[in-house]
C-alpha positions as CSV (number, residue, x, y, z in Angstrom):
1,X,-48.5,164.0,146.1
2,X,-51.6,165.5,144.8
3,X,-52.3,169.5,145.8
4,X,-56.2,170.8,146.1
5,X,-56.1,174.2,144.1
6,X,-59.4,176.2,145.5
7,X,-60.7,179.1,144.0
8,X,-59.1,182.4,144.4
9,X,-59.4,185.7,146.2
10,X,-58.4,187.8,143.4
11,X,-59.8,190.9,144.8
12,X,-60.5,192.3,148.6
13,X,-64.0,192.2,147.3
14,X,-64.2,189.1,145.4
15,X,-66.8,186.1,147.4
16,X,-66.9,183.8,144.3
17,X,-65.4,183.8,140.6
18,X,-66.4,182.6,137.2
19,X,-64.3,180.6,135.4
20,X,-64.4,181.7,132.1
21,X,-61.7,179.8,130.6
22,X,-59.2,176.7,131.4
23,X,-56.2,177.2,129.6
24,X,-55.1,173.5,131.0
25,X,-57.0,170.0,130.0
26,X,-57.3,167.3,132.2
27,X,-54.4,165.4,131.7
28,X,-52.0,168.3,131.0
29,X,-48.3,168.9,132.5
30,X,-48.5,172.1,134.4
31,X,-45.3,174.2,135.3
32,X,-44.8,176.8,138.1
33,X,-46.2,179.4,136.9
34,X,-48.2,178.0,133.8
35,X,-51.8,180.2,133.3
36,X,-54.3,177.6,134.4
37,X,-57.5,179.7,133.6
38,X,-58.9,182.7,133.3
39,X,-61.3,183.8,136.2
40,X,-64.0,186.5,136.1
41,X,-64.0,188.7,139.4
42,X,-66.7,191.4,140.6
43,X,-64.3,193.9,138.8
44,X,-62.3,192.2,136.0
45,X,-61.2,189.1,134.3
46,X,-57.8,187.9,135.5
47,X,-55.2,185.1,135.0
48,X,-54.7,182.3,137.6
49,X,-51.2,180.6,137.9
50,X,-49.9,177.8,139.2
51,X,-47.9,177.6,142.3
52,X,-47.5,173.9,141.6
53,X,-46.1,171.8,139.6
54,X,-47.4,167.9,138.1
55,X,-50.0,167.1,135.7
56,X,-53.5,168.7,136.1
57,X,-55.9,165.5,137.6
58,X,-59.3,167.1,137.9
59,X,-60.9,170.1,137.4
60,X,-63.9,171.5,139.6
61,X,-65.2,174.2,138.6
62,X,-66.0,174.1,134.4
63,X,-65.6,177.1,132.2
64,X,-68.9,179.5,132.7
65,X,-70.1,178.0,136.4
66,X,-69.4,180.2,139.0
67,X,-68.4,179.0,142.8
68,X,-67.2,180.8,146.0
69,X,-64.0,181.6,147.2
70,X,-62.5,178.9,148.4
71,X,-64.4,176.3,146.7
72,X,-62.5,172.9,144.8
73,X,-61.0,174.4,141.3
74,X,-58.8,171.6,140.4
75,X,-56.2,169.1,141.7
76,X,-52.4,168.6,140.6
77,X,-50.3,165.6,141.4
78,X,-48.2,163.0,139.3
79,X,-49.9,161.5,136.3
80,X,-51.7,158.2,137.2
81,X,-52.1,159.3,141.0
82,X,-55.1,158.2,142.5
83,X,-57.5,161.4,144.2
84,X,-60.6,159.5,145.0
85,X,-60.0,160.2,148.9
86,X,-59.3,163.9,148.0
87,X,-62.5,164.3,146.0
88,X,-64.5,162.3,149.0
89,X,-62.9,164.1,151.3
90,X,-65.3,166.8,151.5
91,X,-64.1,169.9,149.6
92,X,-65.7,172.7,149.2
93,X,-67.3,172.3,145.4
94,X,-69.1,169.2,144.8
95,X,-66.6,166.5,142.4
96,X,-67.6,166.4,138.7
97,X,-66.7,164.4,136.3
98,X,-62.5,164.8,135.2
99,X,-63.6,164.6,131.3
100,X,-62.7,168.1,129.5
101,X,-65.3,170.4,128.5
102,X,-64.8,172.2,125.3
103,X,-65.6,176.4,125.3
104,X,-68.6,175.5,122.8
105,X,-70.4,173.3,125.8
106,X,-70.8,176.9,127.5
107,X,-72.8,177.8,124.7
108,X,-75.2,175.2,123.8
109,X,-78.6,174.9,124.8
110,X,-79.4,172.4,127.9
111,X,-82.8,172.2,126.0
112,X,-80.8,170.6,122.6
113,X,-78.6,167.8,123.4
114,X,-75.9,167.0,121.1
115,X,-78.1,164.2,119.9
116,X,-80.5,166.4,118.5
117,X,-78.9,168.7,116.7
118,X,-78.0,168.6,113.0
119,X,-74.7,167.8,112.2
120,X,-72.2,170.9,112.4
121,X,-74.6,173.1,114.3
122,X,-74.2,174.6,117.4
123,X,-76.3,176.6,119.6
124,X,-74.7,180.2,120.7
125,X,-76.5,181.5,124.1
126,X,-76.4,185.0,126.0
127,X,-72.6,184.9,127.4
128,X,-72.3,185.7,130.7
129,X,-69.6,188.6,130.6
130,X,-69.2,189.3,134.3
131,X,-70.3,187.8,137.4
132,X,-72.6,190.1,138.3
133,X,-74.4,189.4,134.5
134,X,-77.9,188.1,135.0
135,X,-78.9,188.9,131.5
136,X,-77.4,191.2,128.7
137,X,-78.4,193.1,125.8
138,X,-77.1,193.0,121.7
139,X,-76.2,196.6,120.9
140,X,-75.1,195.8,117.6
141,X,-75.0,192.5,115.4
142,X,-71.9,192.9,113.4
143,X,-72.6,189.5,111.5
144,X,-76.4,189.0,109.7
145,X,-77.9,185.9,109.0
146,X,-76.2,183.8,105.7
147,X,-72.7,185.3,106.9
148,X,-69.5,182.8,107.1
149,X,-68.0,183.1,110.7
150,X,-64.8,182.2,111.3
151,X,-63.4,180.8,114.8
152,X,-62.4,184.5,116.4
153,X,-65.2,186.8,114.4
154,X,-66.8,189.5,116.7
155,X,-70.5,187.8,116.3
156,X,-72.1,190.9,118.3
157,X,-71.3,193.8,120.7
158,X,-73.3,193.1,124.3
159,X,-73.9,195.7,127.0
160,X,-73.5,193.6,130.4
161,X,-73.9,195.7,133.7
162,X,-70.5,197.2,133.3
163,X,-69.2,197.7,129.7
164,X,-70.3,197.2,126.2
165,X,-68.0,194.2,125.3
166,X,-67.4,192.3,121.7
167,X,-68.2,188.9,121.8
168,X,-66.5,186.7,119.7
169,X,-67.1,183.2,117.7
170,X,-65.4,180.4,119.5
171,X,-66.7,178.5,116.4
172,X,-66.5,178.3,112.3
173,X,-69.9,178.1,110.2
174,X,-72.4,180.1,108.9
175,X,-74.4,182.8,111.0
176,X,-78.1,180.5,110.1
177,X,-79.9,182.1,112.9
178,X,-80.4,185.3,115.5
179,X,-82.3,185.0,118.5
180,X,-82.3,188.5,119.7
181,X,-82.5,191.2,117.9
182,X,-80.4,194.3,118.2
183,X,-81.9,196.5,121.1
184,X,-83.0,193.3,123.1
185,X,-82.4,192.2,126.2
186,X,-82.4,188.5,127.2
187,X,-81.1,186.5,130.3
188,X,-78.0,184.7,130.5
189,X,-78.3,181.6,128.8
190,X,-80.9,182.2,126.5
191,X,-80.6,181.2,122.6
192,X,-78.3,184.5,121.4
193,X,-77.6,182.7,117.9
194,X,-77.0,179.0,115.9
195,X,-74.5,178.5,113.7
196,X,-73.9,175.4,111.4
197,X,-73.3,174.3,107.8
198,X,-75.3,176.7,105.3
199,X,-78.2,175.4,103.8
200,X,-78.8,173.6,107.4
201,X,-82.5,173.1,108.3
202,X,-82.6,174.6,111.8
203,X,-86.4,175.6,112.9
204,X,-86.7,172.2,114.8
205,X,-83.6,173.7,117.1
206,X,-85.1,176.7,117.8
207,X,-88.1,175.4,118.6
208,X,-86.6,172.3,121.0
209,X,-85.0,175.4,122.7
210,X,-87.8,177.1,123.2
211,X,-89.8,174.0,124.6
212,X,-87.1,173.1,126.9
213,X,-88.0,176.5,128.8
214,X,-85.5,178.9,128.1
215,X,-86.6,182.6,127.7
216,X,-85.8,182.2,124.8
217,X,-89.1,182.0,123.8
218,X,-89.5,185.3,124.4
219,X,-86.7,186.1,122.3
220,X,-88.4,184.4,119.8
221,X,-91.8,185.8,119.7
222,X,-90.2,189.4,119.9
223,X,-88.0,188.3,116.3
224,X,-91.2,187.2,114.8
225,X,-93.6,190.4,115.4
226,X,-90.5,192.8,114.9
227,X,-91.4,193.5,111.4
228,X,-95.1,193.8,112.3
229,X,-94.0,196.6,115.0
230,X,-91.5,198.3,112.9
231,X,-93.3,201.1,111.0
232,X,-92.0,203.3,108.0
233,X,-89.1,205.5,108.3
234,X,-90.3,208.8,109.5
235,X,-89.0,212.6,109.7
236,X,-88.3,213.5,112.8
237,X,-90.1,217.1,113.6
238,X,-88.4,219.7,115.4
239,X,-89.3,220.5,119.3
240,X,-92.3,222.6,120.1
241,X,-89.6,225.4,121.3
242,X,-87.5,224.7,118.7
243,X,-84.5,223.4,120.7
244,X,-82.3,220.7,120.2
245,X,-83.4,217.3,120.3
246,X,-80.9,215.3,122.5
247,X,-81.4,211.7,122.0
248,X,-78.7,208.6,121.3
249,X,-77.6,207.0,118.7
250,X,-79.3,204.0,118.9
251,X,-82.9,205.8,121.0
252,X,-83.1,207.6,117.2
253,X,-82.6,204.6,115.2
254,X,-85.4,202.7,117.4
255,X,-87.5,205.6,117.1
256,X,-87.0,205.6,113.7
257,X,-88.2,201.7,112.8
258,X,-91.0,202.6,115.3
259,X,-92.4,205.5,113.3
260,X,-92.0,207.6,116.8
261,X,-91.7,211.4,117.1
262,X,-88.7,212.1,119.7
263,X,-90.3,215.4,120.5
264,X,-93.1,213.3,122.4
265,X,-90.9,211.5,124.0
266,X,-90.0,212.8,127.8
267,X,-85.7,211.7,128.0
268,X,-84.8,210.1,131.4
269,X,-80.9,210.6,130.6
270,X,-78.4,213.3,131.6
271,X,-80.1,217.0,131.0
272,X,-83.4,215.3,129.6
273,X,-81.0,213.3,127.1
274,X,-83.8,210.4,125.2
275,X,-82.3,206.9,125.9
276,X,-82.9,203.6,124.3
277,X,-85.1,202.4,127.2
278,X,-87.0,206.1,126.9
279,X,-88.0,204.7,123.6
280,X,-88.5,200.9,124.5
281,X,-91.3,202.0,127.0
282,X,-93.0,204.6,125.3
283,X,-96.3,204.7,125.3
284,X,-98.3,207.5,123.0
285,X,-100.8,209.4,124.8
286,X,-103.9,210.1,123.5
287,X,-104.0,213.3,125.8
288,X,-102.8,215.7,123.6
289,X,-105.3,214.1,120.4
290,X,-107.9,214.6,123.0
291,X,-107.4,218.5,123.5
292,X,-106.6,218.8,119.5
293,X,-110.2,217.6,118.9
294,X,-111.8,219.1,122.3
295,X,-110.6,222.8,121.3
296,X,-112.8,223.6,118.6
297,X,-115.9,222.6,120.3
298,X,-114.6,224.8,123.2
299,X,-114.2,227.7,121.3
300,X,-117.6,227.3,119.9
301,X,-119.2,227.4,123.1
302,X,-120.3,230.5,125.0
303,X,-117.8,232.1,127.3
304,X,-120.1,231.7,130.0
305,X,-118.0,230.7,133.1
306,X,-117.9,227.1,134.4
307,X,-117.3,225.2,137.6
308,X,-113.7,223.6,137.0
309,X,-114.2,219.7,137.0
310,X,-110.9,217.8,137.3
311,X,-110.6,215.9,134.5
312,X,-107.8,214.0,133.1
313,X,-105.7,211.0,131.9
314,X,-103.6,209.4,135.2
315,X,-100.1,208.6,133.1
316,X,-97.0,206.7,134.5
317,X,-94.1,205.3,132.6
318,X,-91.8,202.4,133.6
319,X,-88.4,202.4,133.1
320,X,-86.6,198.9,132.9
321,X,-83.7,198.9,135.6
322,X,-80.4,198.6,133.6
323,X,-77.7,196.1,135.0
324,X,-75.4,199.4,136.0
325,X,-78.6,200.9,138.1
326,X,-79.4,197.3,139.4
327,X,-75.8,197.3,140.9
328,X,-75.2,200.5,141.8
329,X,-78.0,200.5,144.0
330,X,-76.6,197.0,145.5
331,X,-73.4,198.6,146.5
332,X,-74.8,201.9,147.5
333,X,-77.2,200.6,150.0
334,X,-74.5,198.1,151.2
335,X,-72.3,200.8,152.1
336,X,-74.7,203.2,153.4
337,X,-76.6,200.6,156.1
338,X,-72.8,198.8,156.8
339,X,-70.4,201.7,157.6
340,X,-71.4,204.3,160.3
341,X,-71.3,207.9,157.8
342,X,-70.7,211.0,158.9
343,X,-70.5,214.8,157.1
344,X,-67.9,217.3,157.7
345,X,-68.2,220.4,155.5
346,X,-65.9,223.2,155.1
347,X,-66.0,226.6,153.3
348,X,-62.7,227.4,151.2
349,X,-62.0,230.5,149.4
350,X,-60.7,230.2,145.8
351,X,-59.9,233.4,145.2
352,X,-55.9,232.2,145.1
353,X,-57.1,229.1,143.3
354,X,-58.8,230.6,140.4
355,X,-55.6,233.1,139.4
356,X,-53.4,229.9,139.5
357,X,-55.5,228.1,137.3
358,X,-55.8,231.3,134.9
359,X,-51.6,231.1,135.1
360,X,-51.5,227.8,134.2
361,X,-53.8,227.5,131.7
362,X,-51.6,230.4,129.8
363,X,-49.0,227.8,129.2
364,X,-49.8,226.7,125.5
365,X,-51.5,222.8,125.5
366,X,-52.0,223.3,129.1
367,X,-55.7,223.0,129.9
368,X,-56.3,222.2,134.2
369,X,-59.8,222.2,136.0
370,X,-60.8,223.4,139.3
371,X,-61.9,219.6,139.6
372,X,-57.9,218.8,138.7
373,X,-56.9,221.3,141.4
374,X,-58.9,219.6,143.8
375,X,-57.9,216.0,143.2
376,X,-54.1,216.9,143.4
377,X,-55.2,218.5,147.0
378,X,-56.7,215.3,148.1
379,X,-53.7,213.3,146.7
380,X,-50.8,215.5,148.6
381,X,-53.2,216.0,151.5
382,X,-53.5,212.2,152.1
383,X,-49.6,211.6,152.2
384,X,-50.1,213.9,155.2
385,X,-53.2,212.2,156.8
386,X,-52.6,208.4,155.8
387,X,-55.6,207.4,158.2
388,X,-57.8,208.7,155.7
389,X,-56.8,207.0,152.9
390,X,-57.5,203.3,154.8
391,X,-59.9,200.9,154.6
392,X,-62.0,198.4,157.2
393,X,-61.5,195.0,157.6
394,X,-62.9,192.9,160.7
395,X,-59.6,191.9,161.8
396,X,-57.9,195.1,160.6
397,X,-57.5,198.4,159.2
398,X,-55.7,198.9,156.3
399,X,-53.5,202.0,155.4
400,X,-53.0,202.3,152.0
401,X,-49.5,204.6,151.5
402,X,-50.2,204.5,147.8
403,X,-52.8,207.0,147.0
404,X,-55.3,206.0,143.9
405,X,-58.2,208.6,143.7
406,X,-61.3,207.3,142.3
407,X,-63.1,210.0,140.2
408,X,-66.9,210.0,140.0
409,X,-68.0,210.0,135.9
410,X,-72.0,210.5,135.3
411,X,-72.8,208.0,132.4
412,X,-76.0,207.5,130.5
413,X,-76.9,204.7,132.7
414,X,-75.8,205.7,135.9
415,X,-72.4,206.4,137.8
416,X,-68.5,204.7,137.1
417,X,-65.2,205.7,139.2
418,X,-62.2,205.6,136.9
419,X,-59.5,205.5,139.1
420,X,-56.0,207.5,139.2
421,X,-53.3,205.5,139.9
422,X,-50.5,207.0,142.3
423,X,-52.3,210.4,142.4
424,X,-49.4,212.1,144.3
425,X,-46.6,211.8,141.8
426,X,-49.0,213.3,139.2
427,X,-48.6,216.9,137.5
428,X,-51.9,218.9,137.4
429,X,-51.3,218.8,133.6
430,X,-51.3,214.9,134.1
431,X,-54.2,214.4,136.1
432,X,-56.2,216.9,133.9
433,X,-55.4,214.8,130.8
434,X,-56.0,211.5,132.2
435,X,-59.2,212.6,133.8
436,X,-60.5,213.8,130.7
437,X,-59.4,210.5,128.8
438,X,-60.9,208.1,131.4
439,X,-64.0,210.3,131.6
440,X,-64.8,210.6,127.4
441,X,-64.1,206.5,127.4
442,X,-66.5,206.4,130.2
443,X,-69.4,207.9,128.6
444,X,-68.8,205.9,125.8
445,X,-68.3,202.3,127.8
446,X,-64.9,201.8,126.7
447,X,-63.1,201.6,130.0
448,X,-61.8,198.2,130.4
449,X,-63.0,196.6,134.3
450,X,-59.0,197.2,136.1
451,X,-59.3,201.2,135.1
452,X,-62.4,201.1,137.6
453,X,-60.7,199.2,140.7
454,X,-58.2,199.6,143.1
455,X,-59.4,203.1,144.0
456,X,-58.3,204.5,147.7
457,X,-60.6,207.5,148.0
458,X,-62.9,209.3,146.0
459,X,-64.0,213.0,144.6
460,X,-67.3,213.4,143.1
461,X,-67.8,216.8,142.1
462,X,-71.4,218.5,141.0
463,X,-70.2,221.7,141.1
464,X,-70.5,222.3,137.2
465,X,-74.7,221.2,138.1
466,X,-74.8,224.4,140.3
467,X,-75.1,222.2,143.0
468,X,-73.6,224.2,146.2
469,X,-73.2,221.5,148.8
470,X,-74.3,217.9,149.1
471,X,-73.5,214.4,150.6
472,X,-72.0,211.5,149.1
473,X,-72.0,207.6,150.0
474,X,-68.9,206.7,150.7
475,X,-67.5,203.8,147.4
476,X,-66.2,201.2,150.1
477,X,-63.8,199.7,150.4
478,X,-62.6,203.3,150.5
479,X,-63.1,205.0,154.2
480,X,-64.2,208.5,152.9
481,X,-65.3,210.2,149.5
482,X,-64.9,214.4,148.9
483,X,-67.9,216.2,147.2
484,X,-67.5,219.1,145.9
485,X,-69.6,222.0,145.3
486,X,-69.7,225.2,142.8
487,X,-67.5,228.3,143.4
488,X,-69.7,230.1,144.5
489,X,-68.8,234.4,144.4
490,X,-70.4,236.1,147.5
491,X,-69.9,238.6,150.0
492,X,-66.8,237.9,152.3
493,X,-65.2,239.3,155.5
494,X,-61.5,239.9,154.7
495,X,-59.5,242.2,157.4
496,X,-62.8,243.5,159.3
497,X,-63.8,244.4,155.8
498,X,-66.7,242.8,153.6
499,X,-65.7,242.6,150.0
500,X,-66.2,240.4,146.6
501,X,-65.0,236.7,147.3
502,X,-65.5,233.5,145.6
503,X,-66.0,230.4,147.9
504,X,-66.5,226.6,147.5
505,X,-68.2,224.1,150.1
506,X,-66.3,220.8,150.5
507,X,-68.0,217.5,152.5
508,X,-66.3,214.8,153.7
509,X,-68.1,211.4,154.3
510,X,-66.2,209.4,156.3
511,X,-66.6,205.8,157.7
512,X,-66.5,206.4,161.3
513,X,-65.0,202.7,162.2
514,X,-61.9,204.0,160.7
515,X,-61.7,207.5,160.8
516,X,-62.7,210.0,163.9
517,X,-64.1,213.2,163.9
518,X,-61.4,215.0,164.6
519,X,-59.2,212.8,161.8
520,X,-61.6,214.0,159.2
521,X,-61.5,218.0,160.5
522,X,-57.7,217.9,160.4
523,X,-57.4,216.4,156.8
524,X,-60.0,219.2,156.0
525,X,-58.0,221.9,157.4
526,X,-54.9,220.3,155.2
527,X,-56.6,220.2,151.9
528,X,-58.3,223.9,152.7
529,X,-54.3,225.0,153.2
530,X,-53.5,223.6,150.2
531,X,-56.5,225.0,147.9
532,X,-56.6,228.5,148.9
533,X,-52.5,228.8,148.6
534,X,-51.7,226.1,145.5
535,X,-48.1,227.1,145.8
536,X,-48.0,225.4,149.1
537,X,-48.9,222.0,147.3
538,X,-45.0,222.5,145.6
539,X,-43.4,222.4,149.4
């Protein structure tokens, strides 16, 4: 008898999925436990298997279309069986038609039928990388145009919302055309490349695509003036101050090709760093030319005194939003108007802590942060206060007993929470190396999607800003997130007496559906215990 296979919850956040590839054909024998696809989540790519067992009938959902949870994904049953009345008997996705679709249907054009196309050539469009992808952006073409590409060749590397990713050739040819240029950014679907037979006459291709109202036309248009907007390579000059110039790799190539001076440029990134989209949206003023030329004829005139006349050039900048910003502020706002918050702070001394650290840190190859202190705290705290570690459900509240500690990583384009896996059975030594190994691949987008999921609370720490005390928004589904201040050193009553201490100022966000006041204050009160006396963490 024929089974309905819907599509999965793969995650406890996960409303709809993106198949991005069907390891099975129509027609196929499936096994218990055969990989039918692979399905894209809202935190990583995973592998569906079959519960069942027969020979795959129909499939629902084709590779690259998205659908919710729940919706028609395929149908098993004996070979021959007949599933009309299953696929009229109102599931959730709407039937298509049981013929197979190849990977390389995914990537051609809906603007260039098959029909039109030369022979051999196929049209490559903007992957869609990750279900929250609405459009993407080539950091690097590792293939130029006349290259053979072979089935499997990284084409290009493509910065999606979440990662820099390598996308690869599903087909063999040669590289005859690129649609957007390193540094672009184009929405999904729109002509990324064409590939084909070399010598192939292409232009009517690009142009059909264009018609058919794709963005790629944009695409286009930007590949044709690029070499009108390029300029000559230029020296960069030093800053005015003579400081440092901190800019990226790829903002000081741009700059470069644009015959732009970084030191005019004002950076948006972390400490004033220059970003690519710093560069993109520059705009020279013509302020400072202005005073250049006005100066002489100022100091010409008499010094007489003068009415001041506010005078002036009104000067804004607009910053694209990048995928990363777009969903960070999705999910911060979601959390912040859905779960009540609350603050509870809570001054600890670290007096204790900071001649630990020093003795630990004189163990040779030994190297632990206050941050590292902190997160093994929270981790042997939580086996104590198991409320805390929980999430919200409608139906339920969840207690997690496993404790995972998201850890919150600045980036050049906004914020990522690596996660530490069973936090409690780590050494200090252990969570001070893998913090600093998920944190350096961080800032360099090479933390694959399942190191940033699965977290059960979460530390964000801006005490190395000089930041004394803030709030954070809890990163649901957790039910409370620790921010942590600088150690601060301060005058401090000890025995009736005021001497030299050093303190830090802890806040607790907590989700008050799942955790009550006086919850939060006695976990506080634990991980306070455990700071100011580390030994007691051994007990």
């Amino acid at each position: 008898m024929a089974t309905i296979v819907t599509m999965p919850r793969l995650s406890d956040t996960m409303t709809e999925g993106t198949v991005a590839t069907w390891l099975k054909k129509v027609g196929d024998k499936v096994s218990e436990g055969d990989i039918l696809a692979e399905i894209e989540t809202d935190k990583a790519t995973m592998e569906f298997e079959s519960f069942n067992e027969g020979t795959l009938l129909h499939i629902g959902i084709q590779a690259g279309e998205t659908a919710p949870v729940d919706s028609l994904l395929a149908i098993i049953g004996n070979e021959g069986e007949d599933i009309s009345a299953l696929l009229a008997g109102g599931t959730a996705a709407a039937p298509v038609a049981e013929t197979p679709v190849a990977t390389e249907t995914k990537q051609e054009s809906p603007a260039a039928t098959p029909a039109a196309l030369p022979e051999g050539v196929i049209v490559v469009t903007m992957p869609r990388l990750s279900d929250t992808m609405t459009e993407g952006t080539v950091a690097t073409w590792l293939k130029k145009v006349g290259d053979t590409v072979a089935e499997g060749d990284i084409l290009a590397e493509i910065e999606t919302d979440k990662a820099t990713m390598e996308f690869e050739s599903f087909n063999a040819g040669t590289l005859l055309y690129i649609g957007i240029q390193e540094g672009s950014t184009a929405p999904v679907d729109s002509l990324l490349a064409i590939i084909g037979p070399a010598g192939t006459d292409i232009s009517g291709v690009a142009d059909n695509f264009k018609v058919g109202g794709s963005n790629t036309a944009t695409a286009k248009e930007e590949t044709k003036a690029a070499p009108a907007e390029k300029a000559a390579p230029i020296t960069q000059e030093a800053a005015a101050d003579g400081q440092r110039i901190l800019a990226s790799p790829l903002a000081k190539k741009i700059a470069n090709e644009k015959g732009i001076q970084l030191s005019q440029v004002k950076g948006s990134g972390e400490n004033g760093r220059i970003v690519k989209s710093d560069i993109e949206n520059f705009t020279p003023s013509t302020s400072s030319t202005t005073a250049a030329a006005a100066q002489p004829q100022e100091t010409a005139k008499a010094a007489a005194p003068k009415v001041f006349v506010p005078a002036g050039e009104v000067f804004t900048e607009e910053i694209k939003n990048s995928q990363m910003r777009k969903i960070i502020a999705k999910r911060l706002a979601e959390s912040l108007f859905t779960a009540p918050h609350y603050n509870l702070s809570i001054e600890v001394s670290m007096d204790e802590a900071m001649k630990s650290r020093a003795a630990i840190n004189s163990v040779p190859d030994t190297k632990v942060s206050f941050n590292d202190m902190v997160i093994k705290a929270c981790a042997t705290a939580l086996k104590k206060h198991p409320i805390i570690n929980s999430q919200w459900r409608e139906d339920a509240i969840i207690i997690n007993h496993h404790v995972n500690i998201g850890v919150a990583v600045a980036v050049e384009d906004g914020l990522v929470v690596p996660v530490l896996r069973f936090t409690d059975a780590m050494s200090l030594s252990q969570i001070g190396a893998s913090v600093r190994d998920l944190a350096g691949r961080a800032k360099t987008k090479k933390l694959l999607p399942n190191e940033m999921e699965g977290s059960t609370f979460t530390v964000s720490n801006l005490g190395m800003f000089g930041i004394t005390e803030f709030n954070s928004i809890i990163n649901q589904p957790n039910s409370a997130i620790l921010s942590v201040g600088a150690i601060v050193e301060k005058p401090v009553v000890k025995n009736g007496q005021i001497v030299v201490g050093n303190t830090m100022m802890l806040s607790l966000a907590c989700d008050h559906r799942t955790i009550d006041g006086a919850t939060g204050a006695q976990f506080l009160q634990t991980l306070k215990q455990f700071i100011e006396n580390p030994v007691t963490m051994l007990a």
